[in-house]
C-alpha positions in Angstrom: 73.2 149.9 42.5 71.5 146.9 41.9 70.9 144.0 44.6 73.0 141.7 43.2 76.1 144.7 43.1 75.6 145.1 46.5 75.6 141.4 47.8 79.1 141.6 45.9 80.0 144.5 47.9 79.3 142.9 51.4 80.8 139.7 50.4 84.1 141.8 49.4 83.8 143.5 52.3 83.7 139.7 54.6 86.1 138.3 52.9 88.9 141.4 53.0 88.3 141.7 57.2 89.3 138.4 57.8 93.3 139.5 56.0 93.4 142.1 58.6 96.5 140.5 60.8 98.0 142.6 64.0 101.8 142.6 64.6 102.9 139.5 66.8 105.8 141.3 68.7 103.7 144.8 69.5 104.9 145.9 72.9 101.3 146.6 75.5 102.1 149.8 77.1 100.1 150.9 80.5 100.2 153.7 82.1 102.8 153.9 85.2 101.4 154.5 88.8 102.8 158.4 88.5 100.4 158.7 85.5 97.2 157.2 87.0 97.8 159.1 90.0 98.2 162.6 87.3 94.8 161.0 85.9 93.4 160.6 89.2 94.1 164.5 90.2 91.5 165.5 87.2 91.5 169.5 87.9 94.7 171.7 88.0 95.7 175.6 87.8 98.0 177.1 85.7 99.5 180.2 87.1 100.9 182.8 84.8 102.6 186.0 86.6 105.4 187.6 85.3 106.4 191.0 83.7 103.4 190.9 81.7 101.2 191.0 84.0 101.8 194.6 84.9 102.5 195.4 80.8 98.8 194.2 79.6 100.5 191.4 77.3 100.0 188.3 76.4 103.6 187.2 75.5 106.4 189.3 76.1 109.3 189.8 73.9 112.1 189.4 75.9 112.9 193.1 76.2 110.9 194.3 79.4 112.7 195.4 82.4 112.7 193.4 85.3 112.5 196.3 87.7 108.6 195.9 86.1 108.2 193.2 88.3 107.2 194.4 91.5 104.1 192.8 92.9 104.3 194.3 96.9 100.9 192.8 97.7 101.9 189.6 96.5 100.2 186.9 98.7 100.8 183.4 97.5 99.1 181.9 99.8 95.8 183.8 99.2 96.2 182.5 95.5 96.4 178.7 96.8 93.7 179.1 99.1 91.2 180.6 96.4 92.4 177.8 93.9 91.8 174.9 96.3 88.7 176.2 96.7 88.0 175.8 93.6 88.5 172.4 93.7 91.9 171.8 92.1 94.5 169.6 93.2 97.3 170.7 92.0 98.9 173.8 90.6 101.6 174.8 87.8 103.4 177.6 88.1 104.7 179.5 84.8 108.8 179.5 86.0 109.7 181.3 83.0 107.1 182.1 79.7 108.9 182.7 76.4 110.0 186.0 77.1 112.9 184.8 79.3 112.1 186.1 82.2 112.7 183.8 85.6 110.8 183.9 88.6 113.7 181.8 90.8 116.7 183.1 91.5 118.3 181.1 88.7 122.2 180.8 88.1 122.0 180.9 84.3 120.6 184.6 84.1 120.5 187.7 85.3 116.9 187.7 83.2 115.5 187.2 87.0 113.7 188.1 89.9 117.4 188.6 91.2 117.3 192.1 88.8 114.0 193.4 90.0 113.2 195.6 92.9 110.7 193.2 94.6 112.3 192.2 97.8 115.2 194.1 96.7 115.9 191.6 94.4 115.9 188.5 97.2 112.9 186.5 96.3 112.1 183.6 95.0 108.4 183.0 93.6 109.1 179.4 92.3 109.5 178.8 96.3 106.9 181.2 98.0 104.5 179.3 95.9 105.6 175.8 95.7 105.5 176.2 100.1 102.5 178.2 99.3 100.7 175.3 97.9 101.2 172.2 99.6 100.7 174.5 103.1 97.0 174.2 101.3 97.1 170.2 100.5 97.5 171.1 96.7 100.8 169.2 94.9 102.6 171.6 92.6 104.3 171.8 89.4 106.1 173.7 86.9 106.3 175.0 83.3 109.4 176.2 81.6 109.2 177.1 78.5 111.8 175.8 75.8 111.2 179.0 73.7 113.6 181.7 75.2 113.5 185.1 72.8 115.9 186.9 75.5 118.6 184.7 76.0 121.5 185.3 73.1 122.4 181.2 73.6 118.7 180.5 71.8 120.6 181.2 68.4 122.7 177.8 69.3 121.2 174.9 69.0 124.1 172.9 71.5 124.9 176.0 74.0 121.0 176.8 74.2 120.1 173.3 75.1 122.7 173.1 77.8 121.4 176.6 79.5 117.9 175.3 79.2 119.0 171.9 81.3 120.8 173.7 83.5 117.6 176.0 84.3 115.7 172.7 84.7 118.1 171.4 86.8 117.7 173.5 89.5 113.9 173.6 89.4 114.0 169.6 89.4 116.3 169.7 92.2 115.3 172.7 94.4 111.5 172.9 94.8 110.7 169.4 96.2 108.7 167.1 94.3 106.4 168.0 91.4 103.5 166.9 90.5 103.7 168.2 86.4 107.0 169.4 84.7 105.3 171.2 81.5 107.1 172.5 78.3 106.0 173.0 75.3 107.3 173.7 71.3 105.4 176.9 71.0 108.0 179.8 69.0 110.2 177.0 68.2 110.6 176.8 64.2 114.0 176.3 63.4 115.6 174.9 67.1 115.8 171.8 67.4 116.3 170.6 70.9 117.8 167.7 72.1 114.6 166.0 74.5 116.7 163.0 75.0 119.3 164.7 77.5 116.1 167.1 78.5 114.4 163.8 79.7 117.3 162.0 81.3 117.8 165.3 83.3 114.5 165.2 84.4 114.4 161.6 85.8 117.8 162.0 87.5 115.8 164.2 89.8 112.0 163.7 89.3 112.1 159.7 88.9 
């Protein structure tokens, strides 16, 4: 291109930058102090133990049997110790993966720890490690998947949405404060959930 083309160009270029305008009534949005204080933690765990775990799988299908789950050496408190040592500061702990399975004692299910033969069917995991953790200065949190391939409900938009508050609801409510409340769309072509009321539940109890 000759000289002269490209003195054009530049000149185009200054005179079209200038045009460039940014809304007047934008809306500045900073973080809140919960957020910078997420931020500020920088290093967390995620801690996925379920039926899988003893059935070499990734992702389960909804169909394993919760006498699998039966994890009689189970020391929470040696997995919080080894991951503050680590130098996390908080932990999340997989309540219930897409296969459906819970690890609380939920009301919504007999999909549960309530079903398997680990403390004849008495325990609660979500707890043991949520007292587990903070006994070890680290804050803890919780993922609950959206996706649910056991529970019949799923195939209902409305009914599904209303189970999977419910289940939140009791983990917002029962296991103190928490640092992370995690979910996720993963498996979820065709549902469409209603986040809205799934928000709203969660800031009635987690504000």
């Amino acid at each position: 291109m000759a000289v002269g083309g490209l003195r054009r160009m530049a000149l185009g270029l200054t005179l079209l930058l200038p045009a460039t305008t940014w809304p007047q009534n934008f809306t500045e949005i900073k973080p809140t102090p919960q957020q910078t204080a997420w931020q500020d933690l920088e290093f967390g765990v995620i801690l996925h133990f379920s039926t899988n775990t003893f059935l070499d799988r990734e992702w389960g299908d909804g169909t394993a049997s919760p006498s699998t789950f039966n994890p009689t050496l189970l020391d929470t408190r040696q997995w919080m110790k080894a991951i503050r040592a680590s130098g996390a500061k908080y932990v999340v702990l997989v309540a219930k993966h897409h296969d459906g399975f819970c690890l609380w004692p939920t009301g919504q299910t007999d999909y549960s720890i309530k079903a398997s033969p680990w403390k004849d069917g008495k325990g609660d995991l979500a707890r043991e490690a949520a007292q587990a953790a903070r006994a070890e200065g680290l804050r803890f949190g919780v993922y609950l998947s959206p996706w649910d391939r056991h529970e019949p409900k799923y195939k209902d938009n409305a009914a599904y949405d209303a189970y999977y508050r419910a289940e939140l609801e009791e983990l917002a409510s029962h296991y103190g404060d928490l640092v992370e409340f995690w979910l996720d769309g993963a498996g979820s072509g065709g549902h469409v959930y209603d986040f809205k009321k799934i928000i709203e539940t969660l800031r009635t109890y987690q504000p």
